[in-house]
N, C-alpha and C positions, 0 to 999 in steps of 0.2 A: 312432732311426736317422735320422730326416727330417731333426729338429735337426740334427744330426750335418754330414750333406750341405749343409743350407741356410749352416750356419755355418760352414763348410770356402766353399760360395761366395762367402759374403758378407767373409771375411778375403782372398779371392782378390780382389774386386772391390775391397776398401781397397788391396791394395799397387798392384794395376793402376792405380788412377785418382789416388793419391798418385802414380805416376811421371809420368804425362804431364804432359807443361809446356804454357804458352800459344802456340800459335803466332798468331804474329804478318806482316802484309804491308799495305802501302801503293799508296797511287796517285795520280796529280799531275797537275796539268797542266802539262807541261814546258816551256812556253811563259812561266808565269811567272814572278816576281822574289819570292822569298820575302821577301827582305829589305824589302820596304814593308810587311810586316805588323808594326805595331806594338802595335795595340789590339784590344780582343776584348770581344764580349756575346755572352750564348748567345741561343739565335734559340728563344725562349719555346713560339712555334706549332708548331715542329716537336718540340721537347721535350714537350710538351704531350699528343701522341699517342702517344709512348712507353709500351707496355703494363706497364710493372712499377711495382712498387709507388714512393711516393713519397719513400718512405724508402731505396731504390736508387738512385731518380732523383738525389737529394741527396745522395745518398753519391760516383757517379759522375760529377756536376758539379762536388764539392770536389774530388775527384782531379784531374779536370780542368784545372779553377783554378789548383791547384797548380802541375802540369805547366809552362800556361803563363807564369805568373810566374816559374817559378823559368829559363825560355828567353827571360825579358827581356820579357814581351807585359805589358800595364796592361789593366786594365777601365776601360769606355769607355760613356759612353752615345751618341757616335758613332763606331762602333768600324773598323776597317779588316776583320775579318771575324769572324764570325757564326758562332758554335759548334752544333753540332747535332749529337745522337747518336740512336740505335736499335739497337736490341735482337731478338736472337729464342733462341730454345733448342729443342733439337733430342732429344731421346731417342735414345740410339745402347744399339745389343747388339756386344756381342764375345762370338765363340765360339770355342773352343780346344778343337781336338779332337787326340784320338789320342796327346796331349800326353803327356811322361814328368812325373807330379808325387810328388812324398815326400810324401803327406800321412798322415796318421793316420787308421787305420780301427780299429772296435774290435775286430775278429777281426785283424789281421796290419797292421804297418807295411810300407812296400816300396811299390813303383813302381806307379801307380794310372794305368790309361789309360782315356781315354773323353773324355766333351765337359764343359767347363766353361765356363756365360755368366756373361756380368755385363750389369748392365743399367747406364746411366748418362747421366745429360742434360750437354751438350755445349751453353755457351751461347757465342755472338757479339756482341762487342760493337764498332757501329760508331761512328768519331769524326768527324764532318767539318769542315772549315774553309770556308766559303762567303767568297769576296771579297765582299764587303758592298756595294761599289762598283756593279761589273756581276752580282749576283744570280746569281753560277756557282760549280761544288764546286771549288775551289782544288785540297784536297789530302784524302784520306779513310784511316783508318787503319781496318782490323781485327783484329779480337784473337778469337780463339778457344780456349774451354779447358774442362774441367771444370768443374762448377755443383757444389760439395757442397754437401748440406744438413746445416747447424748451426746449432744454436739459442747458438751461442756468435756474439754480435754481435762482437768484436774482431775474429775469426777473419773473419768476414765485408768486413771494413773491408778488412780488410788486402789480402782477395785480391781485392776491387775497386778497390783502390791499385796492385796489381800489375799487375792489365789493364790499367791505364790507361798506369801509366809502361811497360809493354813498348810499347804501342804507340805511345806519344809518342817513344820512341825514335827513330822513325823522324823525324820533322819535327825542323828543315825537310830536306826531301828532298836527297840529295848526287847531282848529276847527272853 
């Protein structure tokens, strides 16, 4: 019977955090000229302290890369601004109560009311652009979304490719 319950949650908590998307938002300083940015390095020191593994770090920096090449920027060992990202994740509960669900009990199908949680880590990933010049945050992107855990590395790849271009979307800023 526990089984039961825990695995009625635990399919509840896959279609819940299958739907959520990444939200994404930006911020700038409206004061500057995006268009002089034409060269980019990541800015090693601040990468450096970034708490996750090095294998995210490198996955998230190729995203990166990507992004800005393919919006015209060249890597530079004297670059016009200085990439820099950071990271946090967050443990979130959702609780749904009182809720009408069809699920399958082993005594009677039919409308099952009461609370259902799901647990789930909720990570952020920030992008920044530091003008290289005057040592200021040009332009910073956030990305926020579910963290699944899989042991499937493509799978991984992919939705650290995902965070990355939702939030490059936004740059350069449309004022």
């Amino acid at each position: 019977m526990k089984i039961l319950k825990l695995l009625s949650v635990f399919v509840f908590a896959f279609f819940l955090t299958s739907c959520l998307s990444i939200k994404v938002s930006s911020d700038y300083d409206s004061k500057t000229d995006f268009t002089q940015y034409k060269t980019f390095a990541f800015y090693k020191k601040g990468i450096d302290k970034v708490a996750i593994s090095s294998l995210d770090k490198k996955r998230i920096l190729a995203a990166v890369e990507k992004e800005l090449l393919a919006k015209g920027f060249t890597k530079s060992e004297n670059p016009d601004v200085l990439v820099n990202i950071f990271t946090k994740a967050q443990q979130k509960v959702t609780i749904h109560q009182n809720g009408y669900y069809n699920m399958w009990h082993p005594w009677y199908y039919g409308p099952n009311f009461g609370t259902h949680i799901s647990n789930y880590t909720e990570g952020t990933l920030f992008i920044d652009l530091i003008d290289a010049r005057k040592k200021e945050l040009a332009w910073q992107g956030i990305g926020s979304g579910v963290l699944a855990r899989t042991g499937n590395v493509l799978k991984k790849e992919a939705k650290i490719q995902e965070f990355v271009f939702e939030i490059m979307k936004n740059y350069p800023p449309t004022k």
